[in-house]
C-alpha positions as CSV (number, residue, x, y, z in Angstrom):
1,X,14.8,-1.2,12.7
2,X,11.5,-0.9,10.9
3,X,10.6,1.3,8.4
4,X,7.8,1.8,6.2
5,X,8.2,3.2,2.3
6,X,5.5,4.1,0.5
7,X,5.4,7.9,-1.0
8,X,9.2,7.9,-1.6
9,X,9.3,5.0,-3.7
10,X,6.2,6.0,-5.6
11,X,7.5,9.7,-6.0
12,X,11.2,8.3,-6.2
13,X,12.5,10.5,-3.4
14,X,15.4,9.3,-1.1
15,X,14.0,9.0,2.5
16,X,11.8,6.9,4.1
17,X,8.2,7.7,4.7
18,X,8.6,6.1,8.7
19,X,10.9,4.4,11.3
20,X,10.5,2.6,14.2
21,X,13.5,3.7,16.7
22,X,12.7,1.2,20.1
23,X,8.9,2.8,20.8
24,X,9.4,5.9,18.7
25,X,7.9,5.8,15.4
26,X,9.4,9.2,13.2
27,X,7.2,10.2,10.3
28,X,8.7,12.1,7.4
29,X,7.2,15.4,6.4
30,X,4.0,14.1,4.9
31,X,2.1,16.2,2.2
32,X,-1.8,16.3,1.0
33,X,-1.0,13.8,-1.5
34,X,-2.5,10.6,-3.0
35,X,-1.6,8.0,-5.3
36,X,-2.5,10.8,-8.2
37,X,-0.2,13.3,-6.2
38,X,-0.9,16.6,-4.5
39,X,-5.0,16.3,-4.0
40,X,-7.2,19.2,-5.3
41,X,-8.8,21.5,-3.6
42,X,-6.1,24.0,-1.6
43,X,-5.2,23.9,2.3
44,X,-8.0,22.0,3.7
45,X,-8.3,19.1,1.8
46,X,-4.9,18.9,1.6
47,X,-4.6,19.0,5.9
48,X,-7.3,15.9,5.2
49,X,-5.4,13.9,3.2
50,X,-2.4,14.3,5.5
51,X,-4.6,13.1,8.5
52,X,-5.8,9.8,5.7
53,X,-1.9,9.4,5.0
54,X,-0.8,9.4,9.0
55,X,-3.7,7.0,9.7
56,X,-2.2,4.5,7.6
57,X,0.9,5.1,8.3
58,X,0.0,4.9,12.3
59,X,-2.1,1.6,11.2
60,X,1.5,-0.1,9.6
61,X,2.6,0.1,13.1
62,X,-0.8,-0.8,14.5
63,X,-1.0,2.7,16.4
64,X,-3.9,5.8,16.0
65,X,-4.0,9.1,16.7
66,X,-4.0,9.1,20.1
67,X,-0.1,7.7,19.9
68,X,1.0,11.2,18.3
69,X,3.3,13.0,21.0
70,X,4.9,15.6,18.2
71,X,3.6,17.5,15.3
72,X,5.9,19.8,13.1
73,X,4.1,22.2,11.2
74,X,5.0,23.8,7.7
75,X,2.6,26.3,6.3
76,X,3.3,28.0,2.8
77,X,0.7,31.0,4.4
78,X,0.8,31.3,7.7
79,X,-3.1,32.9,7.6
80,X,-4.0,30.0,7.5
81,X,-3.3,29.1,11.3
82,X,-6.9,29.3,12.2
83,X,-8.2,27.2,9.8
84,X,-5.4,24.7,10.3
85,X,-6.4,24.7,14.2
86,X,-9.8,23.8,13.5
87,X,-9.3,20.7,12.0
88,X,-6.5,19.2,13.7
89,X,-8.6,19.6,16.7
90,X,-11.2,17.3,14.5
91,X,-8.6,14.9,14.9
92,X,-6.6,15.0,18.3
93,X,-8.6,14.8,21.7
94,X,-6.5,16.1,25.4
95,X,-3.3,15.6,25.6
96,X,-2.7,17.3,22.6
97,X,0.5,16.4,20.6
98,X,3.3,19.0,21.3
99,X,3.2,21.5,18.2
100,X,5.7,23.9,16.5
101,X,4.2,25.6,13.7
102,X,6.1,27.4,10.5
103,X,5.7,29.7,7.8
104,X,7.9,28.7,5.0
105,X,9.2,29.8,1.5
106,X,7.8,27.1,-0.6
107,X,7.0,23.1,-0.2
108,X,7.3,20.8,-2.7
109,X,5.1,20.0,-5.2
110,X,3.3,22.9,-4.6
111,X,1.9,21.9,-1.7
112,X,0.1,24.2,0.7
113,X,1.2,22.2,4.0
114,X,3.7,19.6,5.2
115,X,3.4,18.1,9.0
116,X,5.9,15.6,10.5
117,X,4.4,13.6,13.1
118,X,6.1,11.9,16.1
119,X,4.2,9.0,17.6
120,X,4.8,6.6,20.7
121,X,3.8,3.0,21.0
């Protein structure tokens, strides 16, 4: 099995950040973060940075975007649905991933958004 540990070493969380199960690659929840943590800036920048963080994580496992069959969605507002629309269609094309979409309590750190990703080799 490979996996791939980069936030949860950094941030000294026990998970790992990926693993490769046969041609399934499962990404932990990923937040809007950098090596300096949560990036500034609120929900959209943060929904960028995730998109930077999956591409690299994608990249480990030379995938893209295109390999992404699942998205899990955690929203600390759920108003923020349209927003959060616009820009992941900035970075999907047809088929879409499949999508379920929350409205949560809190996410850690503060954040404003968490997605786990599923993606296919």
């Amino acid at each position: 099995m490979k996996y791939k540990t980069i936030n949860s070493e950094k941030f000294n969380t026990p998970y790992s950040d990926a693993l490769e199960i046969g041609n399934i690659i499962e990404f932990s929840g990923m937040l809007g973060n950098d090596e300096n943590g949560i990036v500034a800036g609120g929900f959209e920048n943060e929904l960028h940075q995730i998109f930077k963080n999956l591409a690299s994580g994608l990249a480990h496992y030379n995938l893209g975007y295109k390999d992404v069959v699942k998205a899990k969605i955690l929203l600390s507002d759920i108003n923020h649905m349209p927003k959060l629309n616009e820009i992941y269609l900035s970075y999907f094309e047809k088929p879409l991933p499949i999508r379920t979409t929350f409205a949560v309590l809190g996410l850690p750190f503060g954040a404003e958004v968490e997605i786990e990703f599923t993606a296919n080799k």
